[in-house]
BAFI-3210 file (N, C-alpha, C; in Angstrom, 3 decimals, decimal comma, padded with zeros to 6 digits):
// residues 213
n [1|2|3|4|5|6|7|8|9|10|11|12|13|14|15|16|17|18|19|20|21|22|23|24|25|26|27|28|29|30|31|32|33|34|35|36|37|38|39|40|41|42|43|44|45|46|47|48|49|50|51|52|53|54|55|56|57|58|59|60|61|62|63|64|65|66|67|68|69|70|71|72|73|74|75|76|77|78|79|80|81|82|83|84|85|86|87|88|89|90|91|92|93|94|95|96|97|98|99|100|101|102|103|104|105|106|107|108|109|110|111|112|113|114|115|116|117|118|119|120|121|122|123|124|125|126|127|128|129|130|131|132|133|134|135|136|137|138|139|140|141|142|143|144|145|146|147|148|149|150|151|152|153|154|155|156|157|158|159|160|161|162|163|164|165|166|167|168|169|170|171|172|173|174|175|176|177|178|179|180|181|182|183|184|185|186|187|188|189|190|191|192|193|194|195|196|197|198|199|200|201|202|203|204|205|206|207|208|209|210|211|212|213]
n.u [-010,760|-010,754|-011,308|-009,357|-007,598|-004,860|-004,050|-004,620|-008,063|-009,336|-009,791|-010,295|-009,765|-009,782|-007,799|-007,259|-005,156|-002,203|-002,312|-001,667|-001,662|-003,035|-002,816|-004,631|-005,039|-006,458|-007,370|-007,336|-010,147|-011,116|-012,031|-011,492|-013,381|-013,291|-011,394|-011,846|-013,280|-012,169|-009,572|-010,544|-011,239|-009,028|-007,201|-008,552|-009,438|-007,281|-006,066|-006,782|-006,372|-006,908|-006,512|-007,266|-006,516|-005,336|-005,321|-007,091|-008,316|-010,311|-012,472|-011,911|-010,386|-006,621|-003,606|-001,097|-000,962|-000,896|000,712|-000,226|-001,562|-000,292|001,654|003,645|003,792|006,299|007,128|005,426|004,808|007,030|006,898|003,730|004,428|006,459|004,461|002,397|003,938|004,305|002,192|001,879|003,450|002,847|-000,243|000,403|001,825|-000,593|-002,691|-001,648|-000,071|002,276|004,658|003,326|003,402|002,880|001,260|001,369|-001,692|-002,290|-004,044|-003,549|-003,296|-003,294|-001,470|000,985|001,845|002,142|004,492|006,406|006,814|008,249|010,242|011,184|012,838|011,256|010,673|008,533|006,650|005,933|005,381|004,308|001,518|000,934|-001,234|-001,618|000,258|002,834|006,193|006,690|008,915|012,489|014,890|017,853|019,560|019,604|017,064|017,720|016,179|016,054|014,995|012,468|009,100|007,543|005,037|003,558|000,679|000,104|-001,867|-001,876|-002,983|-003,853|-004,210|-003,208|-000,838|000,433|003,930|005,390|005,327|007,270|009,768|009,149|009,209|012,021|013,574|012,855|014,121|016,671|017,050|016,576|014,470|011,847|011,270|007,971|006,400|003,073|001,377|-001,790|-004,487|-005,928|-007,214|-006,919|-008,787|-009,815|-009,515|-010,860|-008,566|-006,886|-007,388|-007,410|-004,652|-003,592|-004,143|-003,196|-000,604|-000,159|-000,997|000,796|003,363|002,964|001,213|001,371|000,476|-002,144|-004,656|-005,316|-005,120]
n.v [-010,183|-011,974|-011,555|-013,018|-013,676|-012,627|-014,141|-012,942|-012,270|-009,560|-005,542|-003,342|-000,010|001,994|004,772|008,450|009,951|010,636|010,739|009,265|005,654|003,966|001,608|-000,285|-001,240|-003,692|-003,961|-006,414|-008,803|-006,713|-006,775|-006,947|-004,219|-002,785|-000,242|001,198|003,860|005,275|005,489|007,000|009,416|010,413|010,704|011,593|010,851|009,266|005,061|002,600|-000,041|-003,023|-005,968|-008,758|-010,030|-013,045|-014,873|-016,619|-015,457|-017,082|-016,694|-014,000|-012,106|-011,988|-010,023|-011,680|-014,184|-014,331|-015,502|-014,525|-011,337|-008,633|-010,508|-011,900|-014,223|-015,199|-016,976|-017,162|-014,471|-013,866|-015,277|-014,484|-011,802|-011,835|-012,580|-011,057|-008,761|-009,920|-010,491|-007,649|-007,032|-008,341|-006,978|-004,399|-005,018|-006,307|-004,240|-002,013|000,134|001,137|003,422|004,480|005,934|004,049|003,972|002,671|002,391|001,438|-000,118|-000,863|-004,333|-004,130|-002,146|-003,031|-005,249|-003,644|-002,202|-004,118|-005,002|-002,598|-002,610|-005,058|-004,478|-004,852|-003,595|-002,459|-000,463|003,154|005,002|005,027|005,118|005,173|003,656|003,583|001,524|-001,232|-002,588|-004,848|-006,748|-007,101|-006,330|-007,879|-006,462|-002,787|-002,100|-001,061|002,061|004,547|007,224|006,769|008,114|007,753|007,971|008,080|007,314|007,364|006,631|008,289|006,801|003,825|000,670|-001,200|-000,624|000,655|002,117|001,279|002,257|004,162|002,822|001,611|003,912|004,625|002,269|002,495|005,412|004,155|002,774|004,593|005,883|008,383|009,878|010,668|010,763|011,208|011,848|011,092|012,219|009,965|006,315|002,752|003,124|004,878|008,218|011,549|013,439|011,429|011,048|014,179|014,699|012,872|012,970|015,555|015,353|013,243|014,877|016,686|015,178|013,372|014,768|016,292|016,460|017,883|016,670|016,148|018,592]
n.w [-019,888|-017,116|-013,155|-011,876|-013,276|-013,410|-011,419|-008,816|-007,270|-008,184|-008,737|-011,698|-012,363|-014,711|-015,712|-016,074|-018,790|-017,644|-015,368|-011,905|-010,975|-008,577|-006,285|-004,378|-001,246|000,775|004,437|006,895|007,039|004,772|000,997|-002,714|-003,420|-001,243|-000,923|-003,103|-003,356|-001,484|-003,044|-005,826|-004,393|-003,625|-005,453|-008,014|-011,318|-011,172|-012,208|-010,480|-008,854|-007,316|-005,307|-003,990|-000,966|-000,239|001,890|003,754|007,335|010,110|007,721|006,863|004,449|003,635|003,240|004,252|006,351|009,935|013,209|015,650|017,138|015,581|015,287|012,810|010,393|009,239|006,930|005,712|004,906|003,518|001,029|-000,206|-000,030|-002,569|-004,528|-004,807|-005,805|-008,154|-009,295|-009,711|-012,120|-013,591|-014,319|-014,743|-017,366|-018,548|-018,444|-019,919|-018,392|-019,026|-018,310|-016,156|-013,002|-010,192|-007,345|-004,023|-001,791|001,182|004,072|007,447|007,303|004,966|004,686|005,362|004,075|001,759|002,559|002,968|000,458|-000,126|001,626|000,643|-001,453|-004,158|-006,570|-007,818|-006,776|-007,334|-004,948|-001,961|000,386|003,480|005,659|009,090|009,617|010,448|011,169|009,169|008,642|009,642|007,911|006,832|005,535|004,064|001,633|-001,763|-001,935|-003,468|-002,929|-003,726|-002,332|000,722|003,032|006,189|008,138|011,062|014,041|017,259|019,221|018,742|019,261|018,196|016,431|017,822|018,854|016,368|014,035|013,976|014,132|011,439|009,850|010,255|009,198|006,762|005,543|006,070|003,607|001,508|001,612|001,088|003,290|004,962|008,073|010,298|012,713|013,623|016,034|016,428|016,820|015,786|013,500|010,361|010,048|008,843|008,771|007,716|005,404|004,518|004,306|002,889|000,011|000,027|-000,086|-001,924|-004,272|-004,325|-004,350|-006,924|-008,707|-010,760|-013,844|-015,701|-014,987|-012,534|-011,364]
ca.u [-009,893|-011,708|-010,649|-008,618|-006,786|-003,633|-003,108|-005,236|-009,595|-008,993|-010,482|-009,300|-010,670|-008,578|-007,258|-007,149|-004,327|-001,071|-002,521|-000,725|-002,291|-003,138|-002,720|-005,421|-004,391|-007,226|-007,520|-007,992|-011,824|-011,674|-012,155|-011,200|-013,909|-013,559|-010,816|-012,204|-014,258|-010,841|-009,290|-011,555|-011,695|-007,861|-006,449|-009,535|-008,724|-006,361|-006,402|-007,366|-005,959|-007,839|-006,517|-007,974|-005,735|-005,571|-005,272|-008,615|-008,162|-011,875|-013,200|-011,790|-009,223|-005,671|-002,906|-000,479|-000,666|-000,344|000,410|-001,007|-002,072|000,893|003,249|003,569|004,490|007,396|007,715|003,866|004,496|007,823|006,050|003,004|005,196|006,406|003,269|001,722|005,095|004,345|001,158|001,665|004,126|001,478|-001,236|001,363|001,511|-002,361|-004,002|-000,845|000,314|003,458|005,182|002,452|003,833|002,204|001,829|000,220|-002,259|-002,687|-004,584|-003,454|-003,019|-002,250|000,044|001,904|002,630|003,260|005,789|007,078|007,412|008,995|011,389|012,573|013,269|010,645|010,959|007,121|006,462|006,632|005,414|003,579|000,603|000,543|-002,203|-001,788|001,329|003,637|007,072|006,339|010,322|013,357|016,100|018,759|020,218|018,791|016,982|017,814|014,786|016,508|014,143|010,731|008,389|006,544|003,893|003,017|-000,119|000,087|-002,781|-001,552|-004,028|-003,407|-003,591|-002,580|000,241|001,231|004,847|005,971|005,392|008,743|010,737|009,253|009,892|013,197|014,297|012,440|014,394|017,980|016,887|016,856|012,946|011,901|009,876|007,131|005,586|002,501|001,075|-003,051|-005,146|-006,717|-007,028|-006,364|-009,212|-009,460|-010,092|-010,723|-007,573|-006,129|-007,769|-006,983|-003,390|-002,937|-004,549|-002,561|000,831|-000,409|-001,351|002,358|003,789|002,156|000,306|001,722|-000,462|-003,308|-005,601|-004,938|-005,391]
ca.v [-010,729|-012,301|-011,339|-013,988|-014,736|-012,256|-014,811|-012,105|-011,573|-007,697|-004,896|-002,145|000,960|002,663|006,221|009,744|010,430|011,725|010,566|007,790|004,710|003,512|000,236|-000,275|-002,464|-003,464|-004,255|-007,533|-008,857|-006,187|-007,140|-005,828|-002,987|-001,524|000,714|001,726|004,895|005,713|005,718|007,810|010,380|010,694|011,103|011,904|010,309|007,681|004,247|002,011|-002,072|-003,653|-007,237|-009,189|-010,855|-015,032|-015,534|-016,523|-015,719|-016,753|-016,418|-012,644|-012,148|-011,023|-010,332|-012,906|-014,639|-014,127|-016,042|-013,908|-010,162|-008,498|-011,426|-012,334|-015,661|-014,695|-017,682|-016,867|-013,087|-013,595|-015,760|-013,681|-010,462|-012,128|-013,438|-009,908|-008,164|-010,642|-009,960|-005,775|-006,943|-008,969|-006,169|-003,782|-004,895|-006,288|-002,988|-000,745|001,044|001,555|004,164|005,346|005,738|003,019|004,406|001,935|003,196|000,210|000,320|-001,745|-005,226|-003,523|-001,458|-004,077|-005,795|-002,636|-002,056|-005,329|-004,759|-001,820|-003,233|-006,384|-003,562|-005,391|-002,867|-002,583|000,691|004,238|005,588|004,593|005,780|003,499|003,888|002,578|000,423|-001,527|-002,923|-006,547|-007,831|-006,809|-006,753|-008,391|-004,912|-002,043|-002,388|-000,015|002,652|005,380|008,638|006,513|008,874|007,267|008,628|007,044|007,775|006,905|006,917|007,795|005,675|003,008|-000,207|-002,504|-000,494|001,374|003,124|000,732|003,119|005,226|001,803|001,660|005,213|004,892|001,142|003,724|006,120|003,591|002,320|005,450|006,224|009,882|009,481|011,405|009,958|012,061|011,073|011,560|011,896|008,978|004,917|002,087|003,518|006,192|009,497|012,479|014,151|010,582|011,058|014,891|015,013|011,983|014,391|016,640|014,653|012,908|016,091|017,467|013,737|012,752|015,585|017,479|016,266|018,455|015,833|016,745|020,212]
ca.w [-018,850|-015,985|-012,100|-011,516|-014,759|-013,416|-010,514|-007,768|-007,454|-008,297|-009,721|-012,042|-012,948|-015,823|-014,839|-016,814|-019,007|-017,194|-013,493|-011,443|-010,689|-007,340|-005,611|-003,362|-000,783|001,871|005,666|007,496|006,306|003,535|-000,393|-003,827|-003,948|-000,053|-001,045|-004,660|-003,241|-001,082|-004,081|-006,315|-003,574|-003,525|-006,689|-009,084|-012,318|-011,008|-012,294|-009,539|-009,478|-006,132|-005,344|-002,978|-000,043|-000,741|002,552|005,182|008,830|010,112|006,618|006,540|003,193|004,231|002,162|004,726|007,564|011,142|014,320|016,656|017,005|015,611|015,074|011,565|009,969|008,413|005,796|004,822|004,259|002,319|-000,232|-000,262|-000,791|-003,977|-005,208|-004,897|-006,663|-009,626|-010,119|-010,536|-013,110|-014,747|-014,231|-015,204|-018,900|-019,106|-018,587|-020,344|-017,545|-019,007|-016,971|-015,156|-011,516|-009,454|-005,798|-003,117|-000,742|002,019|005,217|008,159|006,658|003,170|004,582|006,046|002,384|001,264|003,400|002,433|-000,953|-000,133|002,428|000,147|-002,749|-005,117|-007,873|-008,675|-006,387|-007,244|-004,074|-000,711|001,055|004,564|006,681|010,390|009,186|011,588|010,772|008,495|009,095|010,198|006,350|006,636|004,765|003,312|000,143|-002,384|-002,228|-004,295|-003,188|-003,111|-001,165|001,228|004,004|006,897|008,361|011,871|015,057|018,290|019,919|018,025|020,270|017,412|015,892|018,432|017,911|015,602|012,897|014,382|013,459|009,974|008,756|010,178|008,189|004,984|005,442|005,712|002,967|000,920|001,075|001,173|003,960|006,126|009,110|010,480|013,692|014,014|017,085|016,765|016,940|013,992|012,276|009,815|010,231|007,852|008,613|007,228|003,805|003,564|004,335|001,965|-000,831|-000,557|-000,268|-003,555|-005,301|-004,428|-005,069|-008,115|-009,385|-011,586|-015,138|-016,077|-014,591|-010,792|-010,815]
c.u [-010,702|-010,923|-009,243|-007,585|-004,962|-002,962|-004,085|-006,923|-008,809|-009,932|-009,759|-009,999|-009,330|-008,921|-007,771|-005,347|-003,125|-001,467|-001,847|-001,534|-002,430|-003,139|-003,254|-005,258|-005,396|-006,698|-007,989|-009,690|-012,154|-011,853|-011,667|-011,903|-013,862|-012,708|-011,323|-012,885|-013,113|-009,836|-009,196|-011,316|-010,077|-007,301|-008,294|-008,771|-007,577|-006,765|-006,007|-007,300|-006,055|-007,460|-006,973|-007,018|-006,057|-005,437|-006,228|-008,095|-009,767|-012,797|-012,674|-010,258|-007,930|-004,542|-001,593|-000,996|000,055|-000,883|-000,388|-001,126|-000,793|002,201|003,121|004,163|004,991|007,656|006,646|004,467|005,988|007,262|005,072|003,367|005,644|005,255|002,524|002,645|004,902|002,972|000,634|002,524|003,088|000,832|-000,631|001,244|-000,098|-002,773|-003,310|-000,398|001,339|004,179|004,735|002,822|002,163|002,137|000,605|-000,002|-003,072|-003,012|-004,324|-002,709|-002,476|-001,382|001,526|002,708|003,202|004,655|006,768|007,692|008,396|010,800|012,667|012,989|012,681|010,929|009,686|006,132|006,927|006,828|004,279|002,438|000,592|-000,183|-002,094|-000,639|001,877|004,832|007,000|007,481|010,885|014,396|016,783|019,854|019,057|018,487|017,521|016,686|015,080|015,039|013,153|010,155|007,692|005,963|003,040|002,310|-000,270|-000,840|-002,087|-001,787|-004,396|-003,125|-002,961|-001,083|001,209|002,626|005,588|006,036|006,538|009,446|010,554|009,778|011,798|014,014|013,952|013,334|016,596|017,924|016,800|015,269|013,269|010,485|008,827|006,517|004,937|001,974|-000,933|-003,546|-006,170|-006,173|-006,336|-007,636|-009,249|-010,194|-010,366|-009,517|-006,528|-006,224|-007,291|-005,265|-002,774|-002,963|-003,685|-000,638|000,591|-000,416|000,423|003,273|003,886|001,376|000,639|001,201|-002,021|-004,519|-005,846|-005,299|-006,815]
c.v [-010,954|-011,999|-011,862|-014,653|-014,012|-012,968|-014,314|-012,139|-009,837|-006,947|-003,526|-001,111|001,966|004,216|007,152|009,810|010,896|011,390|009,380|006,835|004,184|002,116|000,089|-001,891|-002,520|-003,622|-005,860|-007,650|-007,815|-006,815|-006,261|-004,678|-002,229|-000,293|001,668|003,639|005,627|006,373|006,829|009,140|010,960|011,227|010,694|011,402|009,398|006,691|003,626|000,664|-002,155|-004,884|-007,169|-010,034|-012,286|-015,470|-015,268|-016,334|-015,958|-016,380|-015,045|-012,789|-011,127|-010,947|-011,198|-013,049|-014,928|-015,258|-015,767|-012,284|-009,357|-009,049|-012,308|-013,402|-015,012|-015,297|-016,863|-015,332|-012,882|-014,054|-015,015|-012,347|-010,211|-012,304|-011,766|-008,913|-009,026|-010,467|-008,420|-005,740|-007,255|-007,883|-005,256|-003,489|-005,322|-005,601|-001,822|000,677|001,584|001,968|004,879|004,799|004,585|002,766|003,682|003,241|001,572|000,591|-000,838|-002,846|-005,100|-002,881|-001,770|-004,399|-004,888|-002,150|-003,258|-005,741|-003,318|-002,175|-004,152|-005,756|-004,507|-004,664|-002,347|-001,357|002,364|005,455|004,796|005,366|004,813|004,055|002,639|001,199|-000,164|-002,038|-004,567|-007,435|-006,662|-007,318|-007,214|-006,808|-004,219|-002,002|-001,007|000,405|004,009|006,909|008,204|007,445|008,118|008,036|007,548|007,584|006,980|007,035|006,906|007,188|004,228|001,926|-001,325|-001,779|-000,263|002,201|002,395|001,273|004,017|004,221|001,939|002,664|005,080|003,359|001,725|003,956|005,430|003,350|003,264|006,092|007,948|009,872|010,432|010,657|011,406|011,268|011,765|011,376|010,985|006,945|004,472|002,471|004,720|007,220|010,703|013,049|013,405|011,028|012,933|015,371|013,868|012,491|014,994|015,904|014,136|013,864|016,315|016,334|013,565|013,703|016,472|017,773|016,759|018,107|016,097|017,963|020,211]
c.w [-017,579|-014,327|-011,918|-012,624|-014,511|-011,804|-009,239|-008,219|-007,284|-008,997|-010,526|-013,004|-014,078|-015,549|-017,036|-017,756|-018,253|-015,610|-013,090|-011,680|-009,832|-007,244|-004,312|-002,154|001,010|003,205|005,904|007,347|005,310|001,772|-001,476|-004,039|-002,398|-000,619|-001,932|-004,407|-002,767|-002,221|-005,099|-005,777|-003,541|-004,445|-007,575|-010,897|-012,596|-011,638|-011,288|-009,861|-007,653|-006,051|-003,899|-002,061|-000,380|000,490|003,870|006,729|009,198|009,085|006,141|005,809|004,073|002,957|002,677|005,847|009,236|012,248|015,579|016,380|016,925|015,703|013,721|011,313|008,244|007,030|004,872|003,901|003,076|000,804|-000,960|-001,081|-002,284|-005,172|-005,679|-006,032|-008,092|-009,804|-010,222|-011,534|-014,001|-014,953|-015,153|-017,093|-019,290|-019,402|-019,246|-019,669|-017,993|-018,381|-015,915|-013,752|-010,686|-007,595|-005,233|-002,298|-000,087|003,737|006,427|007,944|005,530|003,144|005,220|004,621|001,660|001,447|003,043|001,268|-001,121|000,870|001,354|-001,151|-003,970|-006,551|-008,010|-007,803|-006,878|-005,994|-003,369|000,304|002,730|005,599|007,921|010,171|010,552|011,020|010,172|008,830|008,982|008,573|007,409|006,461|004,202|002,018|-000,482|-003,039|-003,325|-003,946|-003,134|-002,148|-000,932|002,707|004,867|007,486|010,151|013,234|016,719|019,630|019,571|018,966|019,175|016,889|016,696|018,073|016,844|014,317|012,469|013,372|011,764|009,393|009,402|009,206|006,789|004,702|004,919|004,681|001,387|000,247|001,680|002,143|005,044|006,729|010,144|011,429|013,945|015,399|016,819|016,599|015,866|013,339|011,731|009,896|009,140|007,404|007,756|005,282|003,265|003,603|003,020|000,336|-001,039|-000,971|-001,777|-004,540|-005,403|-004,759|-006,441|-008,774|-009,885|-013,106|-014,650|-015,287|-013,312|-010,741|-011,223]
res [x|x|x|x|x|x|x|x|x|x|x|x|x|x|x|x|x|x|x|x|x|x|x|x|x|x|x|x|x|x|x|x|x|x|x|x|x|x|x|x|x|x|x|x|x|x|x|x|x|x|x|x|x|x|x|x|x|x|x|x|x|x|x|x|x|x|x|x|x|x|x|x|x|x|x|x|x|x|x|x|x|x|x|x|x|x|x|x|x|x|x|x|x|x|x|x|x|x|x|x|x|x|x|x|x|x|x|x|x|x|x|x|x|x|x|x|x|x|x|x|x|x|x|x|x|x|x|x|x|x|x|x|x|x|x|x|x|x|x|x|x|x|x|x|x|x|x|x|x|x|x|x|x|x|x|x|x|x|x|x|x|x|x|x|x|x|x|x|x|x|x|x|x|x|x|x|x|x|x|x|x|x|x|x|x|x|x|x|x|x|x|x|x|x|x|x|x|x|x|x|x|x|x|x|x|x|x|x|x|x|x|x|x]
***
């Protein structure tokens, strides 16, 4: 199966027995392999599915399109949102995920779409990691999240997100997510404390097969 044949450039590293599967979801100018080590380092024996954003700002891959710094083009990212939700169905049966829980971990830009797919109640999430997120749209209504745990990883120095992270966990939470929002001392980039609190939320999440411990 060549990158590009499930619709996305991606990459996918096949997991352990009984472990989730991650959804690595980059940053503005990141690619399918920045996250991969993130990944790895998180859940040990995860399988690991890496797409690559389709859309150039300045040559740098996004996964939609924005008008300005924090103002999203709304048509772009509904389309987008879909496009991305159809190809973890695709992926889904390609690589025989079956029921293996399928929890994003998106940073910035990835945790925007994530959020998005979590917002428009896509179906194709089992849980959420969101690093440095901000609110993608405003529902209409609350999707139906049924208990989804999601974890928002938030900087309170943060000149791009700023508190917009409050808003998201609270449209989560209407929505029927199981949600934590943790606030770090620091900017939009990541910090250690980002990677070991996410650890452990995953471990206690998702980790209950042999493979984790």
């Amino acid at each position: 199966m060549t990158a590009t044949e499930l619709g996305f450039v991606h990459r996918f590293v096949p997991g352990s027995a009984g472990a989730p599967a991650l959804l690595l979801l980059h940053g503005t100018g990141g690619d399918e392999s920045d996250l991969l080590p993130l990944g790895a380092q998180l859940v040990p024996g995860a399988a690991l599915l890496s797409p690559r954003g389709q859309v150039l700002e300045h040559g740098m891959p996004r996964f939609f399109r924005r008008l300005a710094e924090g103002v999203f083009d709304q048509e772009d990212l509904a389309r987008r949102t879909d496009d991305l939700a159809g190809f973890l169905r695709r992926a889904r049966e390609a690589y025989a995920l079956g029921d293996t829980p399928l929890v994003a971990v998106g940073y910035s830009n990835g945790a925007n779409i994530a959020a998005s797919l979590l917002l428009k109640g896509a179906g194709v999430l089992d849980g959420a990691v969101l690093l440095r997120p901000m609110v993608p749209f405003e529902p209409d209504a609350p999707a139906l999240l049924d208990g989804i745990p999601t974890l928002l990883l938030a900087g309170r120095q943060d000149p791009i997100a700023g508190r917009t992270p409050e808003r998201l966990a609270a449209l989560l939470r209407e929505a029927g997510s199981d949600v934590e929002l943790v606030w770090q001392a620091a900017a939009h980039g990541l910090v250690q404390a980002d990677v070991d609190i996410a650890t452990r939320w995953l471990r206690t999440r998702f980790g209950d097969s042999d493979s984790l411990r």
